[in-house]
N, C-alpha and C positions, 0 to 999 in steps of 0.2 A: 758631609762637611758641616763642619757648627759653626755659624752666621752671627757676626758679633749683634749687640744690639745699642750701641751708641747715637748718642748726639756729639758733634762738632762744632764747637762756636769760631767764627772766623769773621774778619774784618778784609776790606776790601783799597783800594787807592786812599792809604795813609790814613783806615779809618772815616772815610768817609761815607763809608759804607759797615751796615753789620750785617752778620747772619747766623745760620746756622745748617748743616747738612746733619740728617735722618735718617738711618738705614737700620729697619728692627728686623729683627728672623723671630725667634725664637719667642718673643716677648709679643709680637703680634698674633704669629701661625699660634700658639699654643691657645691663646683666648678664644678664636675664631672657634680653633678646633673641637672644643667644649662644646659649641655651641650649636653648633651644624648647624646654618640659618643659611637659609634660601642666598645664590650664588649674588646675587644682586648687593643683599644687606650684607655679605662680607664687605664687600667692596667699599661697602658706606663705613661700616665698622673699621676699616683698615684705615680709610682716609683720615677718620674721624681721632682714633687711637694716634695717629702721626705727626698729627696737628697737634692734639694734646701733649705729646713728649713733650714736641719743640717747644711750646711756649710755656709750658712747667717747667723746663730745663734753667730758667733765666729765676726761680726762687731763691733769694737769698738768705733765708730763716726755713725753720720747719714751717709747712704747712703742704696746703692742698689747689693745684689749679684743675678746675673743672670746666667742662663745653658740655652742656646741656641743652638740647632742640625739645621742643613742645610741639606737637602738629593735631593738625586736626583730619589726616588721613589715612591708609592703613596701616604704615609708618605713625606711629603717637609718640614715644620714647625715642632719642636717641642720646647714649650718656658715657661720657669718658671721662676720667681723673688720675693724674699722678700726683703723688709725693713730690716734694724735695727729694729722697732718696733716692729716686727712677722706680718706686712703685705704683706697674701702670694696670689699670683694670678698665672694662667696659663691657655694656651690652645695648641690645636696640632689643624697645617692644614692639611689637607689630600683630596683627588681625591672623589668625590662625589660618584662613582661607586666601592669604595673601593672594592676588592677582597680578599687580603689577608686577614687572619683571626691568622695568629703567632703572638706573643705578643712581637719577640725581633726585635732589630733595624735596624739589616741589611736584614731580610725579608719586611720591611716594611720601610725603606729608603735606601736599595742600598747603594749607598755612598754619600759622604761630609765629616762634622765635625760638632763638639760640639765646644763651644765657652763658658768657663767659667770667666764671668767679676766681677770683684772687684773695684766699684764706688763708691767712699766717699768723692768726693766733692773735697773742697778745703782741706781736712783734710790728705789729701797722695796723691799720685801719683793715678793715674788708671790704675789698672795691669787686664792682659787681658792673659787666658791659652788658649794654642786651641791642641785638638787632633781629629786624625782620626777617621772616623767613621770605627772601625776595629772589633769590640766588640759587640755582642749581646743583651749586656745590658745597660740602661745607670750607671748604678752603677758599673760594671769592667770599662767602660770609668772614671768614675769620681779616680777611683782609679788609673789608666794609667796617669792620669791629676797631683796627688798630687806625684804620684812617678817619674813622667820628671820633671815636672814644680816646685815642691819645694824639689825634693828629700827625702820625708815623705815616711815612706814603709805604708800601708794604707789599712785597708779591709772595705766592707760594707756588711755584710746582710741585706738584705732588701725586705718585705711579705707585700703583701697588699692582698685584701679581693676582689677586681675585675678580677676573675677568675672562670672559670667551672667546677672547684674541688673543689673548697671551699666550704663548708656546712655550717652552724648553724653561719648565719652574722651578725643575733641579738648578738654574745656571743660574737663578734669581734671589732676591733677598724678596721675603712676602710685600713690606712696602720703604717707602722714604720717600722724602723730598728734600728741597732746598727752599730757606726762605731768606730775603733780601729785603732791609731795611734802608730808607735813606736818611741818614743822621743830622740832627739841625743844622745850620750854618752858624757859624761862630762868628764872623763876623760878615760884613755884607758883600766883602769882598771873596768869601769865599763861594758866594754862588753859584758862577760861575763853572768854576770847576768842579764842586760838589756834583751839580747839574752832568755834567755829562760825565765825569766817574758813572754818577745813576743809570746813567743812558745808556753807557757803552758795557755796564752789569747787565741790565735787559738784555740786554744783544746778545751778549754770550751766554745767559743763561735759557734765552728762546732756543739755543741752538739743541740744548738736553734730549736726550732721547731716553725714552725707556727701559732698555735694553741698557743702556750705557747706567746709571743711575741706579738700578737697583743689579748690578752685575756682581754676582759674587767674586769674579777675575780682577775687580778693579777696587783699591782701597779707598778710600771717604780723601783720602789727602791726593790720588791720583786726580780722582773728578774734578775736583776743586781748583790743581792745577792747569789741570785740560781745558778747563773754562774761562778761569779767571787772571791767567798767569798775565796776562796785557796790562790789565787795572794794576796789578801786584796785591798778592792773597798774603795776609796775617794765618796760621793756622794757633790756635790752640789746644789745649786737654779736651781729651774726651769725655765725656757726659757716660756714665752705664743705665742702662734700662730694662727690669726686669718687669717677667708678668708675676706680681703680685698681691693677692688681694686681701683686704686688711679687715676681715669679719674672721671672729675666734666665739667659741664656745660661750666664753662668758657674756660677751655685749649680746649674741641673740636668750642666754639666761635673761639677761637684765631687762630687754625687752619684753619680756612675756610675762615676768614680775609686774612690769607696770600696765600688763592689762588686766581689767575690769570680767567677774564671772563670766557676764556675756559674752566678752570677746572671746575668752578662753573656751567657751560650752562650744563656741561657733567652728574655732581650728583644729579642737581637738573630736578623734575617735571616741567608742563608745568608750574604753578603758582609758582615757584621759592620758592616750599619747597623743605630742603633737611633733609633728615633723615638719623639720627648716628648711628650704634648697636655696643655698644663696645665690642671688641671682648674676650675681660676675662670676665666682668660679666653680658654682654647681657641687659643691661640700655641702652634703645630706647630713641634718644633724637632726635625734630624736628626742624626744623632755617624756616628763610623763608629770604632770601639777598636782595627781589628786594624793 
């Protein structure tokens, strides 16, 4: 069965509410699969790749939204980015003799920070969030991020299917979530009810299970109204999300052009080949400089 890979932007009691539902197959399973990385760092990869659609999805111009984590454990890297278009790529570095086996971030990077960019060019500014790695997940960080950094109060659920409780992964989409935003008040008298629209979003959305969310049996507009039909759901176009990654022949040429003899004596063989492997989608590329 082939597993759409969209995002769904939706509004919730007349707009008082936004959000958005996640559900990737193909765009997520295909990256991981590259990669074969210990059952744990899927998991983190999945979450991490999920969270980046969603909040990429919301580009108005070309450019690039990126979540990038720094740590200082055997976990060091963890890095996701899409396009404007829904090209989504990522990978995690980590200690070859990995030990750990938890799937949250501060078992598995200690400390640093997450670094959420917002690059679109000449079309705005480049605005740049950073929070502490304080949080066990990256989805309570990315919520920590929108409630310092733009003052959005903000939830995420977010299940993915790279886990040792999971069962029956044929009946599953690899990951998704849903994330719920509360929208300012327009005027003072809207608070009120802005308020508990929010409240009674919570409700319905603590009720999500698993199974029910990433179900291949069930559509992104099914869930949504399963959930949300009390408040009253807005549904809009779907968002596409492809695994695509944006390294070509020429920019690792260009690279290597602008290295220095020593760099070059250092990556290259005795016969002055040097070979690429890019690190998101593992396309082995050869040069040879002399």
């Amino acid at each position: 069965m082939k597993l759409d890979n969209h995002i769904i932007p939706f509004q919730l009691g007349g707009n008082r509410v936004r959000g958005s539902i996640v559900r990737l197959g193909t765009a997520v399973s295909d990256i991981i699969k590259r990669h074969k990385y210990p059952q744990n760092i899927e998991s983190l990869l999945a979450d991490t790749l999920t969270i980046t659609a969603c909040l990429g999805s919301r580009m108005k111009h070309d450019g690039v939204f990126t979540i990038q984590a720094k740590g200082t454990g055997e976990v060091h890297t963890l890095f996701s980015d899409v396009t404007n278009n829904g090209f989504l790529r990522g990978y995690v570095g980590f200690n070859t003799d990995l030990t750990i086996q938890d799937k949250d971030l501060i078992s598995l990077m200690v400390s640093g920070h997450i670094t959420f960019t917002l690059d679109q060019g000449k079309y705005s500014k480049r605005y740049q969030g950073i929070v502490a790695l304080e949080d066990k997940s990256i989805s309570k960080s990315a919520e920590l991020y929108f409630n310092n950094s733009e003052q959005l109060e903000t939830k995420f659920v977010v299940f993915n299917n790279y886990d040792s409780e999971c069962s029956s992964k044929e009946k599953l989409f690899p990951s998704g979530l849903i994330m719920l935003q509360k929208l300012p008040n327009k005027t003072d008298m809207d608070e009120e009810e802005n308020k508990e629209v929010w409240e009674n979003s919570l409700n319905f959305l603590s009720t999500l299970k698993k199974e029910e969310c990433l179900s291949v049996s069930l559509t992104s507009r099914d869930i949504l109204f399963r959930l949300f039909n009390e408040v009253g759901v807005t549904v809009y176009d779907e968002i596409v999300v492809q695994d695509k990654c944006r390294c070509s022949k020429e920019k690792v040429e260009l690279a290597i052009k602008n290295l220095n003899k020593d760099e070059l004596n250092e990556i290259a063989d005795e016969k002055g080949n040097i070979k690429v492997i890019c690190e998101f989608c593992k396309m082995e590329r050869s040069f040879n400089y002399v």
